[in-house]
PATI-766087 format. One line per 4 residues: number of its first residue (from 1); their letters; for each residue x, y, z of N, C-alpha, C, O. Coordinates in pm, whole numbers, plus 50000, padded with zeros to 5 digits. Layout:
// residues N
NUM	a	X:Y:Z:X:Y:Z:X:Y:Z:X:Y:Z ~ ...
***
This chain:
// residues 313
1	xxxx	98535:35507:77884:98463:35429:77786:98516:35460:77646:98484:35572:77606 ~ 98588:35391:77565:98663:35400:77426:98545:35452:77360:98537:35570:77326 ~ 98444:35358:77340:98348:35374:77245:98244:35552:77263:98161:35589:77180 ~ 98275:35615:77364:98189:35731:77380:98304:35838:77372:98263:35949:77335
5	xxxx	98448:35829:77399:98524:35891:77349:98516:35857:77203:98439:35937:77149 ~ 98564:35772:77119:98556:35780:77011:98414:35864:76973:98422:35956:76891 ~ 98299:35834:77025:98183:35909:76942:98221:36079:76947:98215:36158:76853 ~ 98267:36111:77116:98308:36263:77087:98390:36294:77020:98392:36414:76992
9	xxxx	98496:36205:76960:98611:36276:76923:98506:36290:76703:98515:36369:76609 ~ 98441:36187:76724:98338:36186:76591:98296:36342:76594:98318:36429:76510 ~ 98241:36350:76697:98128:36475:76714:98223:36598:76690:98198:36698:76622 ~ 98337:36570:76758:98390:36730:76756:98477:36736:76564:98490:36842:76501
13	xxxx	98509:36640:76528:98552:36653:76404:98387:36711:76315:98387:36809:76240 ~ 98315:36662:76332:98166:36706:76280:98168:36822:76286:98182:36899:76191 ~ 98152:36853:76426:98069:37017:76454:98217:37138:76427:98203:37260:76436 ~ 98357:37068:76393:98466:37193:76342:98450:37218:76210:98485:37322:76154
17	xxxx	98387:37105:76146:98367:37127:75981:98248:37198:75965:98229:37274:75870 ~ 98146:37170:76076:98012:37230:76043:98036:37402:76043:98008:37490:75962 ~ 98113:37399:76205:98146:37531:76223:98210:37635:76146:98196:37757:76143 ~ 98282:37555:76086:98391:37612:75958:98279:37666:75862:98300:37778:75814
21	xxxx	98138:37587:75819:98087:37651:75706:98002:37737:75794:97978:37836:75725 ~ 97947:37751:75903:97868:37844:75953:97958:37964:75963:97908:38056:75898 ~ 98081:38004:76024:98143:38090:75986:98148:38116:75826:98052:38181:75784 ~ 98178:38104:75796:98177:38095:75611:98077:38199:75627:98107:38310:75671
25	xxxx	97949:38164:75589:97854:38231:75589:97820:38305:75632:97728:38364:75575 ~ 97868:38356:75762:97886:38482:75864:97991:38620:75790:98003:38741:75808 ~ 98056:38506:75693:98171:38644:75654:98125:38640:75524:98184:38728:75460 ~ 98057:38586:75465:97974:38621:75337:98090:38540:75262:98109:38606:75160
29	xxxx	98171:38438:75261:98251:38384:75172:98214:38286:75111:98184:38177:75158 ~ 98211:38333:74962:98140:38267:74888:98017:38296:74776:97973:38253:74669 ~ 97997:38377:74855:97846:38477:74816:97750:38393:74893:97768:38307:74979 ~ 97620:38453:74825:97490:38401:74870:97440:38269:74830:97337:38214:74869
33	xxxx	97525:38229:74748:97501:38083:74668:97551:37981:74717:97495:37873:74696 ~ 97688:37990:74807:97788:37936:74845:97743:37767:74902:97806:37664:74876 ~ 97607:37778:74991:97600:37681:75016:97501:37602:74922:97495:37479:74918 ~ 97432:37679:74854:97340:37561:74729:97442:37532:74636:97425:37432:74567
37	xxxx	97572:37615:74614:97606:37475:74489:97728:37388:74616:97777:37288:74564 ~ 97768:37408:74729:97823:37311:74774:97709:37153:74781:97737:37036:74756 ~ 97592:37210:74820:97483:37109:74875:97461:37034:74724:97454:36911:74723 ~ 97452:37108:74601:97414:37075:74484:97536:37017:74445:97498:36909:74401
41	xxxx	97657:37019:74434:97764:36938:74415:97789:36844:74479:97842:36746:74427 ~ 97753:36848:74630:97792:36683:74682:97686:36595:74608:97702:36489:74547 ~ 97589:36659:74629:97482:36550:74601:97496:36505:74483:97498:36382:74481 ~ 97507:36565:74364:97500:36494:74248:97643:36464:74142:97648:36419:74027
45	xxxx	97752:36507:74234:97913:36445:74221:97897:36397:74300:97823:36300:74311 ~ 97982:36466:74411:98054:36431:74537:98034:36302:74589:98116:36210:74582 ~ 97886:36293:74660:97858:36201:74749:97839:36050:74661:97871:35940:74707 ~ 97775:36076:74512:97744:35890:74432:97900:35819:74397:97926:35702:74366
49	xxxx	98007:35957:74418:98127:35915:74378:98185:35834:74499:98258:35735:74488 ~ 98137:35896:74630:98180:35827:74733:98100:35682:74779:98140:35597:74859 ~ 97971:35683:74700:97895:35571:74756:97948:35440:74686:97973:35327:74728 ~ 97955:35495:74572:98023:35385:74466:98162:35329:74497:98176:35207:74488
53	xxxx	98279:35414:74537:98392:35365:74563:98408:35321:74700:98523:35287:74727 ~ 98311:35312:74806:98283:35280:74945:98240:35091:74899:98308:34989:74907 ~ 98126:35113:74860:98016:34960:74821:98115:34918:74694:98129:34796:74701 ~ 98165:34953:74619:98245:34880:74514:98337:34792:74564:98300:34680:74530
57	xxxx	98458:34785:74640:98494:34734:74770:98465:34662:74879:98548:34614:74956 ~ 98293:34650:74890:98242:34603:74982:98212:34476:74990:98150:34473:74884 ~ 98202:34342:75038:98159:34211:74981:98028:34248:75047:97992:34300:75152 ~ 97954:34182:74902:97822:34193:74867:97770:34126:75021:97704:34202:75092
61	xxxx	97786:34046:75050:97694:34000:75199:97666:34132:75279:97556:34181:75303 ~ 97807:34185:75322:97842:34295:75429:97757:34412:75396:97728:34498:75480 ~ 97708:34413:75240:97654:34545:75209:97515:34559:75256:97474:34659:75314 ~ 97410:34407:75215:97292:34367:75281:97292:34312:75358:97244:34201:75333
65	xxxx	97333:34331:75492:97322:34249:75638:97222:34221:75688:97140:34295:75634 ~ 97172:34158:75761:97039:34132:75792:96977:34278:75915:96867:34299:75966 ~ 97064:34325:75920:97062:34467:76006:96940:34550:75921:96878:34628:75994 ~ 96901:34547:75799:96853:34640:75688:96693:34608:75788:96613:34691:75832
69	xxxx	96690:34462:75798:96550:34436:75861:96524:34551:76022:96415:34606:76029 ~ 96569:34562:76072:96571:34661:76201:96557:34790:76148:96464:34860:76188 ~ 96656:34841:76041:96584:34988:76010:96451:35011:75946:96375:35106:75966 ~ 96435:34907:75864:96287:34886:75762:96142:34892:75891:96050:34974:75889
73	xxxx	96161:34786:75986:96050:34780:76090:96073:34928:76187:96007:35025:76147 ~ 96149:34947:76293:96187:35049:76332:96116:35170:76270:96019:35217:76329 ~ 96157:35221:76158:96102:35346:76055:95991:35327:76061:95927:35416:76118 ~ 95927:35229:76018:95814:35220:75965:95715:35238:76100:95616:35312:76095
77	xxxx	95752:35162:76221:95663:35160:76339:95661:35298:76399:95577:35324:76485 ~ 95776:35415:76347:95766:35534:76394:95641:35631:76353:95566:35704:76419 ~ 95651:35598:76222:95586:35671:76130:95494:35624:76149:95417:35720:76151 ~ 95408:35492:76175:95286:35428:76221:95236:35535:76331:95134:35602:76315
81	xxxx	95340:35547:76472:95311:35577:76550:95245:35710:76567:95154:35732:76647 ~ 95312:35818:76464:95327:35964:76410:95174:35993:76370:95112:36095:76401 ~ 95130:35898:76305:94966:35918:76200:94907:35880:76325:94827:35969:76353 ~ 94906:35784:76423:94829:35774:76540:94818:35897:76583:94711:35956:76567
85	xxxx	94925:35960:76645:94942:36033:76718:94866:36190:76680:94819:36264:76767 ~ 94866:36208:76586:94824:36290:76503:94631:36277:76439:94560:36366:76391 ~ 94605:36151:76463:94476:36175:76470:94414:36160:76589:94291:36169:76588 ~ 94477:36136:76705:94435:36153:76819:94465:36302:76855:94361:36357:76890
89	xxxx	94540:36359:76857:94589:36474:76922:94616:36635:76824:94575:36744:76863 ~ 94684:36616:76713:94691:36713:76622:94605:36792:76559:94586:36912:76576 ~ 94514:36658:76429:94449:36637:76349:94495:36769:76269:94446:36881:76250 ~ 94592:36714:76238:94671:36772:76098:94566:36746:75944:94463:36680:75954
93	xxxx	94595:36787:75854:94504:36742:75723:94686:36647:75644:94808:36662:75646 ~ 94563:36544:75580:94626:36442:75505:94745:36441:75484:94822:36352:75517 ~ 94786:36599:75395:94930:36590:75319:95037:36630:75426:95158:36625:75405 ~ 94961:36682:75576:95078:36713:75628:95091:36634:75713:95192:36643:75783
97	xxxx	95013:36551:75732:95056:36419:75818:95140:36357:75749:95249:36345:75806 ~ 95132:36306:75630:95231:36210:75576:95397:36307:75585:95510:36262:75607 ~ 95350:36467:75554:95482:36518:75600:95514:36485:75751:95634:36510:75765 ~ 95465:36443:75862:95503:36432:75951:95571:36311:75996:95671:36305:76067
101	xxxx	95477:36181:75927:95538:36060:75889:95692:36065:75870:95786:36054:75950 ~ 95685:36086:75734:95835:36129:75677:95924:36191:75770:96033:36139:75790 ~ 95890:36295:75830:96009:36338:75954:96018:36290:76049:96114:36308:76124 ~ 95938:36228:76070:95954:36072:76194:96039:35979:76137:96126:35934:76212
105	xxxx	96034:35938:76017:96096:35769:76009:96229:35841:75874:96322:35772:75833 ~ 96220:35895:75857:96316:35966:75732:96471:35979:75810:96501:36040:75912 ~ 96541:35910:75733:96641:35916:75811:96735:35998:75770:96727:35976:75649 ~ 96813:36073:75780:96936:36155:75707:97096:36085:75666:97204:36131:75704
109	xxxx	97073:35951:75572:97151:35857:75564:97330:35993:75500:97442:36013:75547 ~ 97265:36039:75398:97363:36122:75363:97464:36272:75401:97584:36287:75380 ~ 97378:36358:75456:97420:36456:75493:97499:36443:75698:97587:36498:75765 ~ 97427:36367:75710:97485:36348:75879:97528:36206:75867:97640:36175:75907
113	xxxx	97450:36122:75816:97473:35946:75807:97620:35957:75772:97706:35953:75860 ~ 97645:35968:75668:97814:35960:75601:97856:35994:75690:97865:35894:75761 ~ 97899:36091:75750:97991:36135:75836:97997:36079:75977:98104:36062:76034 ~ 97877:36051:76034:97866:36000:76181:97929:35782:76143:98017:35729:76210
117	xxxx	97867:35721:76049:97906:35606:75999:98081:35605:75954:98152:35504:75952 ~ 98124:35746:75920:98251:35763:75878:98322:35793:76017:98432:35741:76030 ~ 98287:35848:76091:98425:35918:76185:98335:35837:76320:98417:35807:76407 ~ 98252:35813:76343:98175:35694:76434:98180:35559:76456:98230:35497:76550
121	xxxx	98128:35524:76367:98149:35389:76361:98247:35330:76273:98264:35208:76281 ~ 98308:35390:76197:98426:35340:76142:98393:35304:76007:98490:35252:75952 ~ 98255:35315:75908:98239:35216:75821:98126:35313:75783:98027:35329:75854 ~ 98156:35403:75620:98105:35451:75580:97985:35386:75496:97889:35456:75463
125	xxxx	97995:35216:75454:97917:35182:75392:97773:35132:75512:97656:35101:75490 ~ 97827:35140:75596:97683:35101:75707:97540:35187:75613:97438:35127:75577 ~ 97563:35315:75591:97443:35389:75547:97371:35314:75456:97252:35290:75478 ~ 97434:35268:75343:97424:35212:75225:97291:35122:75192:97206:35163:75113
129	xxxx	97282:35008:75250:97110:34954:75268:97009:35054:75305:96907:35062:75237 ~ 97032:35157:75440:96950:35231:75440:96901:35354:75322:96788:35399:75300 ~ 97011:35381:75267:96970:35500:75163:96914:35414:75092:96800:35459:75079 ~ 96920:35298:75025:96893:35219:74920:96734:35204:74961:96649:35261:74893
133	xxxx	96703:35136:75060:96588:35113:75114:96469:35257:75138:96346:35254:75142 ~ 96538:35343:75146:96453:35495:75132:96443:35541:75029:96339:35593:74989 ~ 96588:35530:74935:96532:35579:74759:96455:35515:74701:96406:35552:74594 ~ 96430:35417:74754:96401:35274:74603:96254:35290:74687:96157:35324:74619
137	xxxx	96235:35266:74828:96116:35221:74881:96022:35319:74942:95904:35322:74908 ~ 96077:35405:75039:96015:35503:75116:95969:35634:75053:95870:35700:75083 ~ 96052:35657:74969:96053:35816:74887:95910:35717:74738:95830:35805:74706 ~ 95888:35627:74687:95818:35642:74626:95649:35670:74662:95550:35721:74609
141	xxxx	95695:35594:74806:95589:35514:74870:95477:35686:74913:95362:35731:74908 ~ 95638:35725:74958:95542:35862:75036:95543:35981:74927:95518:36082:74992 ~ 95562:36019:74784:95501:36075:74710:95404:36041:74645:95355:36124:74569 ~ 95349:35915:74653:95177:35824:74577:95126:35896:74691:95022:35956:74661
145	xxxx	95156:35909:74789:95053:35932:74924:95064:36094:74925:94971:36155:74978 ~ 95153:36155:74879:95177:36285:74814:95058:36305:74755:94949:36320:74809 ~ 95093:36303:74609:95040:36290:74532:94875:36268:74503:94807:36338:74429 ~ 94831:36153:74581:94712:36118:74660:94576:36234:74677:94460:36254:74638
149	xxxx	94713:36307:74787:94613:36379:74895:94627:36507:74860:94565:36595:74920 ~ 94729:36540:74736:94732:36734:74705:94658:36678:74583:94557:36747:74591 ~ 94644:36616:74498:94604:36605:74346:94505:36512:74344:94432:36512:74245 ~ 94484:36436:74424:94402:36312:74371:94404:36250:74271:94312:36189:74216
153	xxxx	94538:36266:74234:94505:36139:74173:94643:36087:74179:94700:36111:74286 ~ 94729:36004:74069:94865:35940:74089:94942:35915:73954:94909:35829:73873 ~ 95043:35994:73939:95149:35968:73818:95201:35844:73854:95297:35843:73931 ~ 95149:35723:73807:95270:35602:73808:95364:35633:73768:95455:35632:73850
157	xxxx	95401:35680:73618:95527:35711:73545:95649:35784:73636:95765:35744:73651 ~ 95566:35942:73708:95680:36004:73787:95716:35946:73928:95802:35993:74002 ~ 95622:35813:73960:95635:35745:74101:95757:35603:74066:95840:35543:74134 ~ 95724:35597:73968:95811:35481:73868:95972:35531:73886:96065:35492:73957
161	xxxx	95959:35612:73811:96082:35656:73744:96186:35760:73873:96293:35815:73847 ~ 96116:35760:74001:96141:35869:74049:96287:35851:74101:96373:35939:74112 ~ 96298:35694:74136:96476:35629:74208:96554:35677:74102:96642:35750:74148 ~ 96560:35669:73976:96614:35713:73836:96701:35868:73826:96784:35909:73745
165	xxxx	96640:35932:73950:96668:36088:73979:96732:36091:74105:96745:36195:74169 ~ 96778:35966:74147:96858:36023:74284:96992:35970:74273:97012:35854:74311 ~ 97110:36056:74212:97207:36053:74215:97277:35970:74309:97387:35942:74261 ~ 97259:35912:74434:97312:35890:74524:97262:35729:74505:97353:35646:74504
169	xxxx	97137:35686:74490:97091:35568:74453:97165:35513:74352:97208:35398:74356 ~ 97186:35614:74234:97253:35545:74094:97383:35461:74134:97406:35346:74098 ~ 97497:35575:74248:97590:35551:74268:97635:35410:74343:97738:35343:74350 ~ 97509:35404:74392:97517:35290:74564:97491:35190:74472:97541:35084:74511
173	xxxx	97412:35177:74326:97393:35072:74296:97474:35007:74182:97463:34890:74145 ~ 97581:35126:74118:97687:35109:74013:97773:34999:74119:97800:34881:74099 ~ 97802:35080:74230:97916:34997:74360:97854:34824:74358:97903:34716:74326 ~ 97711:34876:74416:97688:34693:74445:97688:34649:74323:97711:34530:74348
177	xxxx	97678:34654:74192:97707:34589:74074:97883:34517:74070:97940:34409:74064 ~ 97909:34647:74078:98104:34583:74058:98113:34522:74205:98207:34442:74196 ~ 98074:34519:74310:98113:34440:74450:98069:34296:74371:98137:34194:74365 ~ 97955:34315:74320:97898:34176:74282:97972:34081:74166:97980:33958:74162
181	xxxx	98023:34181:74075:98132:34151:73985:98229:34141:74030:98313:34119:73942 ~ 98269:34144:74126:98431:34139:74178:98462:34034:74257:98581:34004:74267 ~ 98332:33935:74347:98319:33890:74430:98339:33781:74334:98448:33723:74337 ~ 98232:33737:74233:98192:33617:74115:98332:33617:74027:98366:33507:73984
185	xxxx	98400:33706:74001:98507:33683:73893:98647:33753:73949:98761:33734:73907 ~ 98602:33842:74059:98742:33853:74061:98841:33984:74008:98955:34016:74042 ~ 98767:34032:73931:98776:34166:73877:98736:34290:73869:98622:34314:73829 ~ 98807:34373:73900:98791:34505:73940:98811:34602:73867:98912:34569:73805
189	xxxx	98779:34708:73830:98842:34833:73737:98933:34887:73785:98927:34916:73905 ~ 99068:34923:73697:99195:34989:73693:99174:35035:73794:99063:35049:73845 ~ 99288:35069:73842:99364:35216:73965:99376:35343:73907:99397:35449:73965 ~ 99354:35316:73741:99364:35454:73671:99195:35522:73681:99149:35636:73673
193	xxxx	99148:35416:73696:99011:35454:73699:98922:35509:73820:98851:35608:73838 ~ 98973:35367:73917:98857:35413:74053:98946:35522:74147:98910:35556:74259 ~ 99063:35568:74082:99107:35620:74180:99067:35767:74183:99071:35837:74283 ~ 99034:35798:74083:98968:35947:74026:98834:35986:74114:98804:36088:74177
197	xxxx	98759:35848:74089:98632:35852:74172:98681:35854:74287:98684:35968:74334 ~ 98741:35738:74382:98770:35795:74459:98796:35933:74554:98730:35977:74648 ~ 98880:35967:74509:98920:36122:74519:98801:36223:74518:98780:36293:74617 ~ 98704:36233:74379:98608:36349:74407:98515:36289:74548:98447:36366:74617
201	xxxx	98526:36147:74575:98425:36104:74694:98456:36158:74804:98372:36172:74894 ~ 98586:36201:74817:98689:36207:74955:98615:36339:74989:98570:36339:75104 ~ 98592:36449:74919:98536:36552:74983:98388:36572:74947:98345:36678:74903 ~ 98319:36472:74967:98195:36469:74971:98129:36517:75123:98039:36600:75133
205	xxxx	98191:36449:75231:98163:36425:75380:98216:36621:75401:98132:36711:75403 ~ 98342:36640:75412:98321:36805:75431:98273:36874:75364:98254:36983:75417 ~ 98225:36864:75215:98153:36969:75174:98004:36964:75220:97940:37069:75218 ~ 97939:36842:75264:97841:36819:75314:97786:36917:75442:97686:36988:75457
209	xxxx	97912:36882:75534:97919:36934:75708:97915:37097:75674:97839:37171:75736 ~ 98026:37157:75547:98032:37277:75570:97886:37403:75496:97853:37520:75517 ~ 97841:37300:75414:97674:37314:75371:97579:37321:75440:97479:37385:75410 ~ 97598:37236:75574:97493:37239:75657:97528:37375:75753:97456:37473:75772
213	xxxx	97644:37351:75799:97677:37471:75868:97601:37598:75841:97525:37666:75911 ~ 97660:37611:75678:97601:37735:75626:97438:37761:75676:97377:37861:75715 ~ 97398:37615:75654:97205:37654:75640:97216:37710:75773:97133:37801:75766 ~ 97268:37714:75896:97240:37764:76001:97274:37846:76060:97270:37853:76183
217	xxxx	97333:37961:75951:97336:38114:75987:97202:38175:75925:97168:38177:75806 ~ 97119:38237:76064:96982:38276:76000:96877:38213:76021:96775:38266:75977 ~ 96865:38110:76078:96776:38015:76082:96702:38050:76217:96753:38055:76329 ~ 96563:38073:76178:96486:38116:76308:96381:37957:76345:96287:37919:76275
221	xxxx	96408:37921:76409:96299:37790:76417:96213:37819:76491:96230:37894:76587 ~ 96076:37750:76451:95958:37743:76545:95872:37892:76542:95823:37929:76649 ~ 95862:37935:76482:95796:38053:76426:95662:38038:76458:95590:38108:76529 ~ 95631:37886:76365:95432:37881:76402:95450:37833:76487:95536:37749:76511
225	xxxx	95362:37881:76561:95324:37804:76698:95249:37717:76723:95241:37651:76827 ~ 95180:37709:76614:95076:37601:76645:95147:37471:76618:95110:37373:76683 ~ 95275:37454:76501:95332:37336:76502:95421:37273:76595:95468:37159:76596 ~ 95436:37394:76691:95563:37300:76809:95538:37230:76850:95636:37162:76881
229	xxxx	95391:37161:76900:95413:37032:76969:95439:36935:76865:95547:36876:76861 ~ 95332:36911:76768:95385:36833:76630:95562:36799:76612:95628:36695:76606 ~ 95593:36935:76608:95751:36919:76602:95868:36864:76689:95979:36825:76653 ~ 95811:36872:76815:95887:36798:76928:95821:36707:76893:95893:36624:76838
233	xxxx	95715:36677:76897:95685:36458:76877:95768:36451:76793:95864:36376:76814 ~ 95759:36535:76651:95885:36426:76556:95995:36397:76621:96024:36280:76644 ~ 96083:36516:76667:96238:36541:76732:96222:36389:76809:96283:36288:76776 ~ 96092:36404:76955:96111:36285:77013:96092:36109:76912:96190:36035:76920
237	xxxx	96032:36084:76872:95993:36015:76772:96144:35949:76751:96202:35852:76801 ~ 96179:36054:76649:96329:36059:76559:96452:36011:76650:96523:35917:76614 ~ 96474:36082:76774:96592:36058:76798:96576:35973:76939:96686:35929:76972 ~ 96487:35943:77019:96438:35886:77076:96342:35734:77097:96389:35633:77149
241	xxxx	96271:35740:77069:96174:35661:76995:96221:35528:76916:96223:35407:76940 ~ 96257:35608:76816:96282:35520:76705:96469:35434:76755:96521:35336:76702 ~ 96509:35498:76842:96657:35432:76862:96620:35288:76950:96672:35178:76932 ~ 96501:35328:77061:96461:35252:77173:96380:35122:77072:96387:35009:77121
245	xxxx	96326:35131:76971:96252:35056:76912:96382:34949:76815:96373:34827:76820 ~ 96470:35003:76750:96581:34954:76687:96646:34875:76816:96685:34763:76783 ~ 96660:34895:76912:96721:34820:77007:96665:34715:77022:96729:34611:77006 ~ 96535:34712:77057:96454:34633:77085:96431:34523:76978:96400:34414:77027
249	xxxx	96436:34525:76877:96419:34448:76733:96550:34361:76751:96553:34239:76772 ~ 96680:34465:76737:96793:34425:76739:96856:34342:76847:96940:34257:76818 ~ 96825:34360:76949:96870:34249:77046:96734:34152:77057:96763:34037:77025 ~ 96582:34167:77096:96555:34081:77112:96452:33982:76962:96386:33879:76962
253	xxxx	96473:34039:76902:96425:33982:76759:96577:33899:76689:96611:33781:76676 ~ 96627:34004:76661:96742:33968:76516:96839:33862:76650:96863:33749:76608 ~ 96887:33888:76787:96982:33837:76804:97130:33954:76819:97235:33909:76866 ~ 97125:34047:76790:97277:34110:76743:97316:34189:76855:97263:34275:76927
257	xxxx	97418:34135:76847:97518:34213:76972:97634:34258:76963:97665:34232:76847 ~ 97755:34331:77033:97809:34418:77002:97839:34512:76906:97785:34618:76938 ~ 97918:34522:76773:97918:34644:76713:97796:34634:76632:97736:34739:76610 ~ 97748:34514:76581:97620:34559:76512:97508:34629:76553:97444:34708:76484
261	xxxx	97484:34592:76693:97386:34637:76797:97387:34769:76797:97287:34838:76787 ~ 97525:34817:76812:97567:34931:76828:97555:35015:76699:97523:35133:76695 ~ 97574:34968:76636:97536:35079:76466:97384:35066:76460:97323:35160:76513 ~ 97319:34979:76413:97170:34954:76428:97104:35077:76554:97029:35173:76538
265	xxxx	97147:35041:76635:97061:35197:76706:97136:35332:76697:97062:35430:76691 ~ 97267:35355:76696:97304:35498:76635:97299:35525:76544:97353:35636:76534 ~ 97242:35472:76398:97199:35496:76284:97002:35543:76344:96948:35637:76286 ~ 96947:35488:76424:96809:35459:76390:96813:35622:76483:96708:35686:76482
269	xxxx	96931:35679:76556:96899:35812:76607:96966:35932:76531:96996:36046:76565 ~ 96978:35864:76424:97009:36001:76289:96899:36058:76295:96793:36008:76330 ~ 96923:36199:76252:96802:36327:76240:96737:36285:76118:96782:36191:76053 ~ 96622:36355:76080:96568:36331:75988:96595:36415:75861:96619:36536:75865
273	xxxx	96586:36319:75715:96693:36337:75609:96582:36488:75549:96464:36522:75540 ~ 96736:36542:75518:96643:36666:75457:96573:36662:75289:96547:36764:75225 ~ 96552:36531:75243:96483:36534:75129:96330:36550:75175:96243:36581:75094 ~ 96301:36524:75322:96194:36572:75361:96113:36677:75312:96001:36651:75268
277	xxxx	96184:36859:75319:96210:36924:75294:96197:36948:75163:96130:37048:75138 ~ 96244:36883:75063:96195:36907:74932:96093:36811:74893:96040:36843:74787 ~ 96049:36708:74945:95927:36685:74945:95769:36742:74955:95659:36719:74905 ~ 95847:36852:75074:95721:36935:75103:95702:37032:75044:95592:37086:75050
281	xxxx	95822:37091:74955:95818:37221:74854:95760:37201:74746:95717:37297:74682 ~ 95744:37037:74689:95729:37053:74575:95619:37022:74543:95570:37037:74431 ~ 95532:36942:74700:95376:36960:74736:95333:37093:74750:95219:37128:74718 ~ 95449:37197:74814:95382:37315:74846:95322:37259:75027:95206:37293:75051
285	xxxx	95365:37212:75095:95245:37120:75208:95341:37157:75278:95451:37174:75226 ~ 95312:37184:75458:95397:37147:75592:95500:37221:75559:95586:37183:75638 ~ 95554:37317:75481:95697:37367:75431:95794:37369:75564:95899:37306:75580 ~ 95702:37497:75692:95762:37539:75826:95790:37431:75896:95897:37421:75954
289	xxxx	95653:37290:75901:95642:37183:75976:95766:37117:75970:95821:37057:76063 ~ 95817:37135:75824:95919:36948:75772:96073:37030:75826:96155:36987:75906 ~ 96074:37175:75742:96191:37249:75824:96248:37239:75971:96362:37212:76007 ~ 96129:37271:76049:96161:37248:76190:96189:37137:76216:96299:37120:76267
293	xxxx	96107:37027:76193:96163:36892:76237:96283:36846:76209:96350:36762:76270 ~ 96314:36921:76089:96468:36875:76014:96532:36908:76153:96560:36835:76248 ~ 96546:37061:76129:96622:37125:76249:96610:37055:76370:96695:36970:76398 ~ 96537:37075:76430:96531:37044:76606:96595:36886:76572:96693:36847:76635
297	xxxx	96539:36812:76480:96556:36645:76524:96734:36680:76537:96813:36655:76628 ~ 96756:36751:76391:96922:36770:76355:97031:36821:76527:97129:36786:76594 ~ 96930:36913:76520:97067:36954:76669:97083:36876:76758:97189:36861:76819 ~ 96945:36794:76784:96922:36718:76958:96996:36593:76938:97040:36527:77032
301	xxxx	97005:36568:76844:97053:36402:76753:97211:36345:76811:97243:36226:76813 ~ 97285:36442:76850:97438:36404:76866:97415:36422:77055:97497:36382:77138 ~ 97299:36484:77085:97311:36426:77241:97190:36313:77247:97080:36342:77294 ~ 97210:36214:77208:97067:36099:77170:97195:35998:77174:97235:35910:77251
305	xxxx	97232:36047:77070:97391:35972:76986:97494:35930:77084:97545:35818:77080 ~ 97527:36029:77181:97621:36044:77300:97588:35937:77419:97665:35872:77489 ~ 97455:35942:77417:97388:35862:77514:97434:35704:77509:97492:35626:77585 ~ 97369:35700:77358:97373:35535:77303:97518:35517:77327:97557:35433:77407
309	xxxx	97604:35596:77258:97799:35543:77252:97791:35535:77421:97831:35422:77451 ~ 97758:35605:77532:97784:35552:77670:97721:35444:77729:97763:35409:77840 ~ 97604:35368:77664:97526:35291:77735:97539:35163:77646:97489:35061:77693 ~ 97583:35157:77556:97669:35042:77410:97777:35028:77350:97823:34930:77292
313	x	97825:35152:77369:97962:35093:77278:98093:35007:77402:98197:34959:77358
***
């Protein structure tokens, strides 16, 4: 099967870069910092440089496909499912349900997305609607509901302004500006110019893999006990769940078949994005809960992934 070889040969380029930074961190290279300013440099160079010179390039149709509709329903019916599930069975309190939400339908467009859309499916801008659709829509949506349930009450201003702070949004949306300008007139910025960007974008995707690596020297998961079942529903939810539900939209709703079909559900079994994670720090809420789910959804995700490339591509 081409398409499940290609996903392993994806996977094993993944997990040598990942491996590369988990060693790293085993031999202390770097220091103790090594992986917050790699993580802190993609994100606010690295990766808007790559989003921009990816979507700048892109014709504006290809960037909003009608595919965006399958991740929007999909997510959302997970995370529906998550607050059910949870007042039937959990009964978590408010702020950490919505943390649970979030690690159900939260997708990890950047830190795993780039790379699995890059060495996977061939087409780094696939992520692109989805991050757009989580900065602009999901991340405001679920700090009012934040916000809500630790404070009672609601900063419009910092719920407003909050897309304004995600480096990666700015970038995706500088790109669809000039795609949009380039498409209508025809014109593009110098080679003296995008090629610079370019370039810092190029090592966005390994400094990413070898960041994550790092986080996983040391990492003890599942500590509380009382959250493991919570935490396997997300894992299942996340990489399960939510792929079977994207299928379902995608072939018998939207119509789409072959490679779209095929990105549409190996995107919808990405792990869940670790802004989760700082969501919950800066509530102070679920800290162990959103961690674990990161984790577990993160490891189980490339045999979810493996599945789909043998049964679609």
């Amino acid at each position: 099967m081409p398409g499940l070889l290609s996903a392993m040969e994806g996977f094993c380029v993944i997990g040598i870069v990942i491996a590369t930074g988990y060693v790293a961190a085993r031999m202390r290279i770097g220091g103790p910092d090594a992986q917050m300013v790699l993580n802190r440099f993609s994100f606010f160079v690295c990766s808007p440089c790559l989003m921009f010179a990816i979507l700048s390039k892109e014709p504006i149709f290809d960037i909003f496909h009608s595919s965006i509709v399958v991740a929007f329903f999909s997510a959302m019916l997970v995370g529906a499912v998550f607050l059910i599930l949870n007042r039937l069975f959990f009964h978590m309190g408010a702020a950490d349900a919505i943390i649970g939400a979030l690690n159900s339908l939260y997708l990890n467009s950047n830190n795993i997305g780039l790379p699995i859309a890059t060495y996977i499916l061939g087409n780094g801008a696939l992520v692109a609607p989805i991050l757009v659709m989580q900065q602009a829509l999901f991340t405001p949506i679920g700090l009012t509901a934040l916000d809500v349930t630790t404070k009672g009450r609601v900063s419009a201003r910092a719920i407003l302004t909050q897309p304004l702070h995600q480096p990666l949004l700015i970038g995706s949306l500088m790109g669809i500006v000039l795609s949009v300008v380039h498409s209508s007139t025809g014109w593009f910025i110098p080679d003296f110019l995008y090629d610079p960007v370019n370039m810092i974008g190029q090592a966005a995707v390994p400094m990413i893999l070898m960041a994550f690596g790092m986080s996983l020297h040391g990492t003890r998961p599942l500590q509380k006990k009382a959250d493991v079942p919570a935490v396997m529903t997300v894992a299942v939810l996340k990489n399960l769940v939510m792929p079977v539900i994207a299928f379902l939209l995608a072939y018998f709703v939207m119509g789409f078949r072959g490679d779209v079909l095929y990105a549409c559900v190996v995107l919808a079994a990405l792990p869940t994005g670790q802004n989760v994670y700082n969501y919950a720090a800066r509530y102070n809420v679920g800290l162990t809960f959103a961690r674990d789910g990161i984790l577990i959804s993160t490891l189980t995700s490339p045999v979810f992934i493996a599945v789909i490339a043998a049964l679609l591509s």
